[in-house]
RODO-2510 file (C-alpha; in nm, 4 decimals, decimal comma):
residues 306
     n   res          X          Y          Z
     1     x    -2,2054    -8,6451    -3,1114
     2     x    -2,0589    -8,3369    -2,9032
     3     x    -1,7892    -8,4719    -2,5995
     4     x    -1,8995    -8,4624    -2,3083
     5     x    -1,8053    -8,0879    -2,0837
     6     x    -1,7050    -8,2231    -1,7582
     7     x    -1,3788    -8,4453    -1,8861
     8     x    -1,1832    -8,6483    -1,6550
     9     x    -0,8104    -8,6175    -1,6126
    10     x    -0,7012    -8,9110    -1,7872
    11     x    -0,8416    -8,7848    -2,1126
    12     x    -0,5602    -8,4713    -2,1090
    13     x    -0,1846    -8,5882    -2,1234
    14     x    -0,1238    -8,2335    -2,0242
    15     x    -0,3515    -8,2196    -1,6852
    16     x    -0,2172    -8,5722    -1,6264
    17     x     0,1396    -8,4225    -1,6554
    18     x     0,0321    -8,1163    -1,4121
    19     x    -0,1752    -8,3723    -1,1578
    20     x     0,1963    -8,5978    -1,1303
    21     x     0,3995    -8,2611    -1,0983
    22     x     0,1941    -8,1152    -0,7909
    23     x     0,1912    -8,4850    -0,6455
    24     x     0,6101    -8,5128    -0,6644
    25     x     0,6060    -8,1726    -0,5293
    26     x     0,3928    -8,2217    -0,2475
    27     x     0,5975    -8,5524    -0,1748
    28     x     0,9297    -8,3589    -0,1937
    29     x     0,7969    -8,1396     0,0259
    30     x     0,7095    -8,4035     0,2900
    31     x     1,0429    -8,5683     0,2695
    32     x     1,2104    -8,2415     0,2974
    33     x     1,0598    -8,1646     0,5922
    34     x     1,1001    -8,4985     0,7587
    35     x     1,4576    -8,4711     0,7234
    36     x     1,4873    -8,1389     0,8534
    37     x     1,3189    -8,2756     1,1422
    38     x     1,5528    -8,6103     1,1534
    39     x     1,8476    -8,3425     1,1659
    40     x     1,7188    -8,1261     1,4303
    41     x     1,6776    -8,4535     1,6202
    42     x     1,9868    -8,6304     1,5714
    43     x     2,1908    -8,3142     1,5006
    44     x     2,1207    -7,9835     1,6378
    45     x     2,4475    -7,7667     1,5285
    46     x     2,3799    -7,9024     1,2005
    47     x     2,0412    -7,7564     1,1934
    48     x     2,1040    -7,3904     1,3276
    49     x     2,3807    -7,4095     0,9983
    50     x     2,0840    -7,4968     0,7725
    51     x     1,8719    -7,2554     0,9479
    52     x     2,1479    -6,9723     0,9216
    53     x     2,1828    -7,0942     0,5525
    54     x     1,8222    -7,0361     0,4883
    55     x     1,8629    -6,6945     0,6400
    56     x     2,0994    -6,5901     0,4398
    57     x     1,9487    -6,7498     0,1143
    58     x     1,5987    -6,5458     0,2198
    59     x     1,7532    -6,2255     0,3268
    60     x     1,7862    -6,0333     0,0037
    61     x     1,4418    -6,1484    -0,0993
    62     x     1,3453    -5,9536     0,2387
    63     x     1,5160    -5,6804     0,1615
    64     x     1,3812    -5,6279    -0,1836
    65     x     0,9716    -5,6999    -0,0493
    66     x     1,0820    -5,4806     0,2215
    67     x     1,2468    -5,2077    -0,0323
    68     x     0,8903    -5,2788    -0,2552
    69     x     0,6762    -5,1874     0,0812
    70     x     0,8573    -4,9268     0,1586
    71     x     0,8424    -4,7524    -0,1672
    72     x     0,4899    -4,7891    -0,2116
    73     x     0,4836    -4,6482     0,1549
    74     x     0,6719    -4,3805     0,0575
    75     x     0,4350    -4,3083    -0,2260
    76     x     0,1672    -4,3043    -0,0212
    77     x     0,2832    -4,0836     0,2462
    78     x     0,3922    -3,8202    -0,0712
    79     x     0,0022    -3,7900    -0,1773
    80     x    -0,1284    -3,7276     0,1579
    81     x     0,1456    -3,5075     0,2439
    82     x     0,1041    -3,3097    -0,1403
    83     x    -0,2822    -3,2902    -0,0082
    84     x    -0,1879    -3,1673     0,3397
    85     x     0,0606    -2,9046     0,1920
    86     x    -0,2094    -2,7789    -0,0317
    87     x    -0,4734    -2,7533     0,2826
    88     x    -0,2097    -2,5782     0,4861
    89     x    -0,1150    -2,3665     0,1867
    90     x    -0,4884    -2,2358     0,1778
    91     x    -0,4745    -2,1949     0,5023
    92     x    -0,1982    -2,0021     0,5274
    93     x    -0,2597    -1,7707     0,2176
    94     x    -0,6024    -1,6801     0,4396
    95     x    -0,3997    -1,5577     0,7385
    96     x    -0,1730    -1,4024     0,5123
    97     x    -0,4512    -1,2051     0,3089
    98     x    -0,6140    -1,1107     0,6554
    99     x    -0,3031    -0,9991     0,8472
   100     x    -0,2222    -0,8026     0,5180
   101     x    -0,5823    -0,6530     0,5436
   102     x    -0,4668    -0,5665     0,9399
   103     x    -0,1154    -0,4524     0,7977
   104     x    -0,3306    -0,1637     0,5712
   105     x    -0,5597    -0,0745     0,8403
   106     x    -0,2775    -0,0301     1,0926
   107     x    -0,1259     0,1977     0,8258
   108     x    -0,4080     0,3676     0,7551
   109     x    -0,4419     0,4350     1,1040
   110     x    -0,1185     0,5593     1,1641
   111     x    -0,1213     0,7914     0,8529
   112     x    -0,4612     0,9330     0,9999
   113     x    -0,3761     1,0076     1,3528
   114     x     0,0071     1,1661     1,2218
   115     x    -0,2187     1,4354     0,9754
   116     x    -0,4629     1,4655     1,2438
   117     x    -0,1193     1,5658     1,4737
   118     x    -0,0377     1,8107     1,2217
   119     x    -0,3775     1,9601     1,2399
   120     x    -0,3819     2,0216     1,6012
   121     x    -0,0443     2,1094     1,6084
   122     x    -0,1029     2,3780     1,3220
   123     x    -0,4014     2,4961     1,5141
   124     x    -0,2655     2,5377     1,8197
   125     x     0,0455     2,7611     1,7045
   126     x    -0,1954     2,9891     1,4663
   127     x    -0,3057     3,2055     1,6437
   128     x    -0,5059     3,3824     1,3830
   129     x    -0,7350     3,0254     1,3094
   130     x    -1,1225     3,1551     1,2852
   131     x    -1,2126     2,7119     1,2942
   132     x    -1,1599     2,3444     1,1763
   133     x    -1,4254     2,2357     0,9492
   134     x    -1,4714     1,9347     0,7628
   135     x    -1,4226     1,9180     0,4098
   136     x    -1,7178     1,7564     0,2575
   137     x    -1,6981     1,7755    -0,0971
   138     x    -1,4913     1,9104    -0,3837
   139     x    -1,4942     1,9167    -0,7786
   140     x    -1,2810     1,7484    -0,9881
   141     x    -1,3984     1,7782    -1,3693
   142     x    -1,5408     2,1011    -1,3625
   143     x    -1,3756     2,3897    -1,5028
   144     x    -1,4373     2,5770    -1,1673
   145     x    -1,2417     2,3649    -0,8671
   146     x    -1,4418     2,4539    -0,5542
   147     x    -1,4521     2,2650    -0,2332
   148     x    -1,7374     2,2554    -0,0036
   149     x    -1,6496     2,3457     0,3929
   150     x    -1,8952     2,2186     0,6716
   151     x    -1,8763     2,5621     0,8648
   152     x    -2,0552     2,8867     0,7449
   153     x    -2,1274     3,2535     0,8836
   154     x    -2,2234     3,1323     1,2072
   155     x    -1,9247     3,0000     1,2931
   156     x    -1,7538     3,2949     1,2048
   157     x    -1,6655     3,2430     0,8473
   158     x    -1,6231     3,5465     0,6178
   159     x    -1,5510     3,5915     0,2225
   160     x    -1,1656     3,6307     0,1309
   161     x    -1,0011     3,4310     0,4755
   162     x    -0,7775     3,1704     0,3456
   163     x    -0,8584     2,8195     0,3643
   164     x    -0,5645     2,5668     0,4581
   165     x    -0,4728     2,2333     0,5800
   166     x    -0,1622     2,1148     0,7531
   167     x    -0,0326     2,0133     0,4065
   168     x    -0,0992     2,3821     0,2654
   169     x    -0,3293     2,6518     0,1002
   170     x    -0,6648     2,5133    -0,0576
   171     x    -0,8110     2,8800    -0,1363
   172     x    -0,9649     3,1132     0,0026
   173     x    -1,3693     3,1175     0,0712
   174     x    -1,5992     3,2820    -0,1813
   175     x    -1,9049     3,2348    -0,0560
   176     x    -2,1001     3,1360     0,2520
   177     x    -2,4078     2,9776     0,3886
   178     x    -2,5184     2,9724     0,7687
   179     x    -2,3805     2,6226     0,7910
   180     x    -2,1198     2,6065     0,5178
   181     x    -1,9041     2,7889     0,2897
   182     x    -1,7575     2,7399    -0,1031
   183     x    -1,3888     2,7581    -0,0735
   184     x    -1,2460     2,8829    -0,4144
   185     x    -0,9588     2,6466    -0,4367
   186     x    -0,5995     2,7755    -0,5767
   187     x    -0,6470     2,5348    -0,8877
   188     x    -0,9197     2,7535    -0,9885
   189     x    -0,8613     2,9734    -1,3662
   190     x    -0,9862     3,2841    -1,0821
   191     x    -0,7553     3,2286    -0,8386
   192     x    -0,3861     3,4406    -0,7700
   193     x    -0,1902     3,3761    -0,5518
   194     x     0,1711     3,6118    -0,4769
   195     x     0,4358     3,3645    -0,3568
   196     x     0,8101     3,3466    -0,3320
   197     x     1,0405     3,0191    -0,3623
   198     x     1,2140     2,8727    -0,1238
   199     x     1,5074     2,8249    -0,2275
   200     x     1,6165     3,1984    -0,3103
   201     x     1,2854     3,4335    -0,2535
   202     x     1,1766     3,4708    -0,5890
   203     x     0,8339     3,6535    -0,6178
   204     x     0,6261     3,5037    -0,8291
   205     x     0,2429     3,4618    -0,9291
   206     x     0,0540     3,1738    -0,8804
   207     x    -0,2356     3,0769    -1,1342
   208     x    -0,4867     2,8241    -1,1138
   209     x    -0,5537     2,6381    -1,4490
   210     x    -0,8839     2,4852    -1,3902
   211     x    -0,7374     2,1505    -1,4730
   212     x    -0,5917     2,0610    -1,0726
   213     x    -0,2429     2,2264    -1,1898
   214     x    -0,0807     2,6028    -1,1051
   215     x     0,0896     2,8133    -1,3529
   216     x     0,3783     2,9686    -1,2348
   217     x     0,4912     3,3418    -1,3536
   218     x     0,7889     3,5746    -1,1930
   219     x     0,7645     3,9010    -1,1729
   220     x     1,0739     3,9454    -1,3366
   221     x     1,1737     3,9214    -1,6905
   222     x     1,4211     3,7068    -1,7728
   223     x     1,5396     3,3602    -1,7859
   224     x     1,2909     3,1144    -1,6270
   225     x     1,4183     3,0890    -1,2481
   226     x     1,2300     2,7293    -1,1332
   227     x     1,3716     2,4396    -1,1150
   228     x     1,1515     2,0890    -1,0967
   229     x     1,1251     2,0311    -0,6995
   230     x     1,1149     2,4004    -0,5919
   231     x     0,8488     2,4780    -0,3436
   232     x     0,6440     2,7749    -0,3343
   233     x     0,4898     2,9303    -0,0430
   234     x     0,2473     3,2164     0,0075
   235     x     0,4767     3,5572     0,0191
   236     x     0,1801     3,7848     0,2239
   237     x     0,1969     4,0631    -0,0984
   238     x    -0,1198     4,2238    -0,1062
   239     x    -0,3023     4,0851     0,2258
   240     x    -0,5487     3,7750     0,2586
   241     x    -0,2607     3,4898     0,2644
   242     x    -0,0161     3,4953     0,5519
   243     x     0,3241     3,4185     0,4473
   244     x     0,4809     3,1028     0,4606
   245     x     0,1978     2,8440     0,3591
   246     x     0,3033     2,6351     0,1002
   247     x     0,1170     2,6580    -0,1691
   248     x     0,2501     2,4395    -0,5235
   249     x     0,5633     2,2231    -0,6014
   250     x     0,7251     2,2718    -0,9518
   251     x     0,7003     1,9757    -1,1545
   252     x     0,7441     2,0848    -1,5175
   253     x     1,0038     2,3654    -1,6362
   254     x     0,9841     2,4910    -1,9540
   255     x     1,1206     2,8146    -2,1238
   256     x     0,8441     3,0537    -2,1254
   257     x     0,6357     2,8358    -1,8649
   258     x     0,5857     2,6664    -1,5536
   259     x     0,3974     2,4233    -1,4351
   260     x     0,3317     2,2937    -1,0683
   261     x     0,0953     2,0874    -0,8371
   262     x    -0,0775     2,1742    -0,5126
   263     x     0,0318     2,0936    -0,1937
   264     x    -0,2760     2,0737    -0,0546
   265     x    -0,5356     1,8553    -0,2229
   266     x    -0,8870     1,8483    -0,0710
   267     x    -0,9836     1,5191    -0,2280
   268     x    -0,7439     1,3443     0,0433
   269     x    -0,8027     1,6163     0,2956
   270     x    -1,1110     1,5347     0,5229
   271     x    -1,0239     1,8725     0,7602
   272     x    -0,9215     2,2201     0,6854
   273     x    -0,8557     2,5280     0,8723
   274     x    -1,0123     2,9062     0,8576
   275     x    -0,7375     3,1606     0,8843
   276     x    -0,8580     3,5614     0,9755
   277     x    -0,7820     3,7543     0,6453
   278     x    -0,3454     3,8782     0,7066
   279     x    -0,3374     4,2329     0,7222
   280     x     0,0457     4,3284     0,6762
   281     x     0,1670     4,5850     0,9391
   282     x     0,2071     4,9202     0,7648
   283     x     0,5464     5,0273     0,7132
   284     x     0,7272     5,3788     0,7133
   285     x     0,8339     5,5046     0,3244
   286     x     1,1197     5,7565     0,3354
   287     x     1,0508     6,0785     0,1811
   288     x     1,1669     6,0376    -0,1897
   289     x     1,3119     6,4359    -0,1466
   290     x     1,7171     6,3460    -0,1012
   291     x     1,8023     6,5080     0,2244
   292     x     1,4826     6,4828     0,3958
   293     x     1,4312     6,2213     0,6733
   294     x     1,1573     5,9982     0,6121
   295     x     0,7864     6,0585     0,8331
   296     x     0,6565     5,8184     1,0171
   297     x     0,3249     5,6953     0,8941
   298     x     0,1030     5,7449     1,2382
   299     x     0,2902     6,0823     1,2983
   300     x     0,0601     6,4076     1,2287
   301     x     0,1253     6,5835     0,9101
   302     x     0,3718     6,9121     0,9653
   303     x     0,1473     7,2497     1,0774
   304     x     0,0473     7,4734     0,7855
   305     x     0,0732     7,8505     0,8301
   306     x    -0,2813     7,9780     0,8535
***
């Protein structure tokens, strides 16, 4: 026959052990506090000692719980404030991306209205400009580098002027419409161009490649006279270019050969300016008779006897 479940006390020398335990304590407890209330009665100094000794006796466990709290606290606090951080650091990465974004516009900007300065001031101390035109197209793969101007015959634009921005040359124009014009760029395999260096006056020949570069030749034969950095500008030889445009910087020196980049590129160039073809002044030639003086080119030719 199975016991029965709900057992009494008595039948569990182990319950009846915990049952007696809890009973003494609760007793103990009575009497304890019935003579700390006897005490406080019939001695009050006494008391405040026990009560000061109980302080003391508690105040490291205080400590610790309050050490425990703390730390969990602390804990706490850490998480929210790792979750804050990483809010704010969104936040902040946004304002920096967009005042970035303003940082490049302002730039931008900046870089714009200083070329645009150029332009105006370029055009207002040539006095020989025809117009400013927009640029509104160029090649870049083709074996032919053209560049497309948005001004044509009627606004005065003729084959052969030069074509240049405030950075330098970009051609000459080979063609033209009534409303634009094909500017035959000095990258070009078809284009010459007679310029000097800088640096010491050396007459040279510049030579488009049809691959964005210039080939550089001197006139001279002789050891190779460039040196990577040299600047080239347009020397007025033969007409069409008026000196002093830049035209190419060296960037490659070899022995027999010379290699150089625009100054001027019209992919980056929105406008460009229409020069009147240069026509440089005639010039008296001495007589090549020694002892003669030399005759002056617009003077009339010495009478003939009949």
């Amino acid at each position: 026959m199975a016991p029965p479940s709900n057992r009494r006390p008595g039948f569990s020398r182990r319950a009846q052990y915990g049952l007696f335990l809890g009973y003494v304590v609760a007793l103990g407890g009575v009497l304890f506090a019935a003579m700390l209330l006897v005490v406080a009665i019939i001695d009050p100094t006494g008391f405040n000692a026990l009560k000061g000794a109980a302080l003391d006796a508690t105040s490291p466990i205080s400590a610790g719980g309050r050490s425990v709290v703390r730390f969990f606290s602390d804990i706490g606090g850490s998480v929210s404030n790792y979750f804050d951080a990483a809010s704010q650091n969104g936040e902040l990465k946004k304002k920096l991306a967009e005042n970035e974004k303003k940082l490049l516009q302002a730039k931008a900007t900046d870089f714009e209205n200083a070329r645009l300065r150029r332009m105006l001031k370029l055009q207002e101390t040539s006095a020989d400009t025809i117009i400013a035109a927009r640029i509104v197209g160029s090649s870049f793969d083709s074996a032919h580098r053209f560049a497309i101007l948005s001004a044509g015959s009627g606004s005065g634009v003729r084959p052969g002027q030069p074509v240049r921005s405030a950075e330098g040359l970009i051609g000459r124009v080979l063609e033209t419409g009534r409303f634009a014009s094909r500017i035959l760029m000095v990258t070009d395999g078809a284009s010459n161009v007679p310029v000097r260096m800088l640096r010491d006056g050396t007459p040279a020949i510049a030579t488009g490649r049809g691959d964005g570069y210039i080939d550089l030749k001197t006139l001279e034969v002789g050891k190779n006279p460039f040196r990577r950095g040299d600047i080239l500008v347009t020397s007025g030889t033969g007409g069409i270019y008026p000196p002093g445009i830049p035209v190419a910087v060296v960037i490659s020196v070899q022995r027999d050969s010379t290699l150089a980049r625009p100054t001027a590129d019209p992919a980056r160039i929105d406008f460009a300016l229409v020069q009147a073809i240069y026509q440089p002044a005639a010039t008296a030639q001495p007589d090549e008779t020694p002892g003669q003086s030399a005759t002056p080119i617009d003077s009339p030719p010495p009478a003939t006897a009949p």
